[in-house]
C-alpha positions as CSV (number, residue, x, y, z in Angstrom):
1,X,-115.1,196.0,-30.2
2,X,-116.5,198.5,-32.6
3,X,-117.2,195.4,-35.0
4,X,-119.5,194.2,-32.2
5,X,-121.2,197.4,-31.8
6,X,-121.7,197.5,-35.6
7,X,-123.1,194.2,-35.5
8,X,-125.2,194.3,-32.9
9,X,-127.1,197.6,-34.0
10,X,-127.5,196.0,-38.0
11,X,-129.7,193.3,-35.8
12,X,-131.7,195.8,-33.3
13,X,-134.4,198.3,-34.8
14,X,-136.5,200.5,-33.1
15,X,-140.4,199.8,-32.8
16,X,-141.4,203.4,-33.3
17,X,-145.1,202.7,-31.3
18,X,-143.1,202.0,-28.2
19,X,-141.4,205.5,-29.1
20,X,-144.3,207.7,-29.2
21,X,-146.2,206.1,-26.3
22,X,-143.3,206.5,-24.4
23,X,-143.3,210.2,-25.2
24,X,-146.9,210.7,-24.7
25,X,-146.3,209.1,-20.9
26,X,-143.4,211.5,-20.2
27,X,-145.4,214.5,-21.4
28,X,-148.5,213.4,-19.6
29,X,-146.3,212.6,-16.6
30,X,-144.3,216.2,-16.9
31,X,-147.7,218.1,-17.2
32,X,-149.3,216.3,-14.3
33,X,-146.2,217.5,-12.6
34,X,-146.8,221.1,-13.8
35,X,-150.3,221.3,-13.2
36,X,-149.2,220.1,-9.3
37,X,-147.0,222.9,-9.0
38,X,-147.9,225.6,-10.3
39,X,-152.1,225.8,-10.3
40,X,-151.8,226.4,-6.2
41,X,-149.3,229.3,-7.7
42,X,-152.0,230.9,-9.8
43,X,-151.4,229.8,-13.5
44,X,-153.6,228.4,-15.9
45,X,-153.4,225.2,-18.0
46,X,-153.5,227.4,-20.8
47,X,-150.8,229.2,-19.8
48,X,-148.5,226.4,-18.6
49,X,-148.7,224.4,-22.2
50,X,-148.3,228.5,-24.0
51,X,-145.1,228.5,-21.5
52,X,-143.9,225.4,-23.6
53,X,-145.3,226.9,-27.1
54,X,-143.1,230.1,-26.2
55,X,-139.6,228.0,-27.1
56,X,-140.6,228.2,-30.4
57,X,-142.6,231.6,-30.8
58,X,-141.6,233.7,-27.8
59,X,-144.0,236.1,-26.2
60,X,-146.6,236.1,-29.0
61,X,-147.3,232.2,-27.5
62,X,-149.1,233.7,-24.4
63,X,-151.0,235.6,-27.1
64,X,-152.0,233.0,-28.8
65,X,-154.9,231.4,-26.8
66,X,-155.8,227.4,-27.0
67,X,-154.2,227.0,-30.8
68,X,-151.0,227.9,-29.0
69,X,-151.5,226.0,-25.8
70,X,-152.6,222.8,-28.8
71,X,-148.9,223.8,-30.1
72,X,-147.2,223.4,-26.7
73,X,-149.2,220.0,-25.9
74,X,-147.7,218.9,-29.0
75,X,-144.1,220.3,-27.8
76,X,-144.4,218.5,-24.7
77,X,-144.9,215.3,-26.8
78,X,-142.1,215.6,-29.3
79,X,-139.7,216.2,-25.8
80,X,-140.7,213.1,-24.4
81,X,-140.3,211.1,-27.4
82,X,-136.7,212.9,-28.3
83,X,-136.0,211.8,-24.6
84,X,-137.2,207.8,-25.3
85,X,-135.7,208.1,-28.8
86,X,-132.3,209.3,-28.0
87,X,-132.0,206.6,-24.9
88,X,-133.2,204.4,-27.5
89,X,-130.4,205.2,-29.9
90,X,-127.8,204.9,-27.5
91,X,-129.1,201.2,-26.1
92,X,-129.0,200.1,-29.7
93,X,-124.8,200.1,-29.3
94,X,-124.6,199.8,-25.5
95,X,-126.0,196.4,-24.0
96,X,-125.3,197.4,-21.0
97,X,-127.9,200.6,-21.6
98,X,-130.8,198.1,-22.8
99,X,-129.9,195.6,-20.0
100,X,-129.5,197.9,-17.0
101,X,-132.3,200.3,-18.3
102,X,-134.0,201.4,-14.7
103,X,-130.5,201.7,-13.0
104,X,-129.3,204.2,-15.8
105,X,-132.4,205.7,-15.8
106,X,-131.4,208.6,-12.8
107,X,-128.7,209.1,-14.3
108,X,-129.9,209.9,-17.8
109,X,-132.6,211.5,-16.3
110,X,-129.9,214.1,-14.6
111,X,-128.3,214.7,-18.3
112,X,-132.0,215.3,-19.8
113,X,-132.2,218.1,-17.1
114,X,-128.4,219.6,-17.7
115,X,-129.4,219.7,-22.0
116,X,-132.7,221.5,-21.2
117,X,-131.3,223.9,-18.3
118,X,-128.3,224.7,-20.2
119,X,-128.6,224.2,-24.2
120,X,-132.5,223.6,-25.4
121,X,-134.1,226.5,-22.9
122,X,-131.8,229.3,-23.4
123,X,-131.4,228.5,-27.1
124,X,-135.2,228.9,-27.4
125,X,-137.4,231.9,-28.2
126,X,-139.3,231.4,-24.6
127,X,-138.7,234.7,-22.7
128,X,-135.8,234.5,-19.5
129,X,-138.1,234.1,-16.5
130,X,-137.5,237.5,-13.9
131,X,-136.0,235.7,-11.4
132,X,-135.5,231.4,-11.2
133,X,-137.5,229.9,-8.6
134,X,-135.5,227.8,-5.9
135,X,-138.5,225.9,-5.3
136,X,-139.0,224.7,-9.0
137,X,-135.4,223.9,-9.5
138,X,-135.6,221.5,-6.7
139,X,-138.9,220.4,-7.9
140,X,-137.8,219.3,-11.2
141,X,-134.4,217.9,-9.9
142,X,-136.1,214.1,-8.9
143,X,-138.9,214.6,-11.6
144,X,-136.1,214.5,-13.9
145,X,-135.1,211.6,-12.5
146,X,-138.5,209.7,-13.2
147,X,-138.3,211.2,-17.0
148,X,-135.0,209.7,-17.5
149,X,-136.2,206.3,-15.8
150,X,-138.8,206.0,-17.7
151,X,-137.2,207.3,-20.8
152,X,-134.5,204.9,-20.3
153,X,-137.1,201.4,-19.6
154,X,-139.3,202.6,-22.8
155,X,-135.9,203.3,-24.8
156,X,-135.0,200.0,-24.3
157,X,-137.9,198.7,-24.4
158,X,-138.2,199.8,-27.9
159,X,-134.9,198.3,-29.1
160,X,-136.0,195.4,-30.5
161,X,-133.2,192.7,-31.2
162,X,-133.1,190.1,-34.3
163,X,-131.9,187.1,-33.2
């Protein structure tokens, strides 16, 4: 079995424009989903992509005016492609990943949430929010489910097999 796994990745590579298109939908996708929520709440666009830019400086990113928010666009991007990437990765040794893409997707989508909640955010710099929003959490619950299905049909989209 491993033999076959072996094998079949030495013929699959990954088509790196399908990659970063896919992460430029996600991000587009999570900051349409952003902007929805919280706009009617009061915030800015600048501040929602400095909210993003603060994982990797902190505070100082709601400081830091457009360059910053520029910074957190970027983030935002790099996210989304990680997400399509690592799917990607994984459907290069799992048929069943690459064949059964939009059925896994939920799922995956539910582990890209559980990393960010409970590794990537409280390893980053961004400052602990005074008290976590109910609403948000179940707000982001299905959106991570579209993230992950559509991180999971563009990650296997961009395995692309030798034959």
């Amino acid at each position: 079995m491993h033999a076959q796994l072996h094998r079949a990745s030495a013929r699959a590579r990954l088509d790196p424009a399908t990659l970063a298109w896919g992460g430029l939908l996600i991000a587009t996708t999570d900051f349409l989903f952003c902007l929805a929520f919280w706009l009617p709440l009061g915030s800015s666009v600048p501040r929602l992509l400095q909210s993003v830019a603060a994982g990797a400086l902190g505070r100082d990113a709601f400081a830091g005016g457009w360059p910053a928010a520029a910074l957190g666009a970027g983030f935002m991007w790099l996210i989304g492609t990680m997400f399509v990437g690592a799917y990607a990765l994984a459907a290069q040794r799992l048929d069943t990943l690459r064949r059964h893409a939009a059925r896994q997707g939920p799922l995956y989508g539910l582990v890209l949430y559980l990393v960010m909640l409970r590794v990537v955010v409280p390893l980053s710099a961004a400052p602990a929010p005074a008290q976590a929003s109910t609403a948000w959490t179940l707000a982001c619950l299905p959106m991570f489910a579209v993230f992950g299905t559509l991180a999971a049909v563009l990650g296997a989209r961009a395995v692309m097999v030798r034959r």
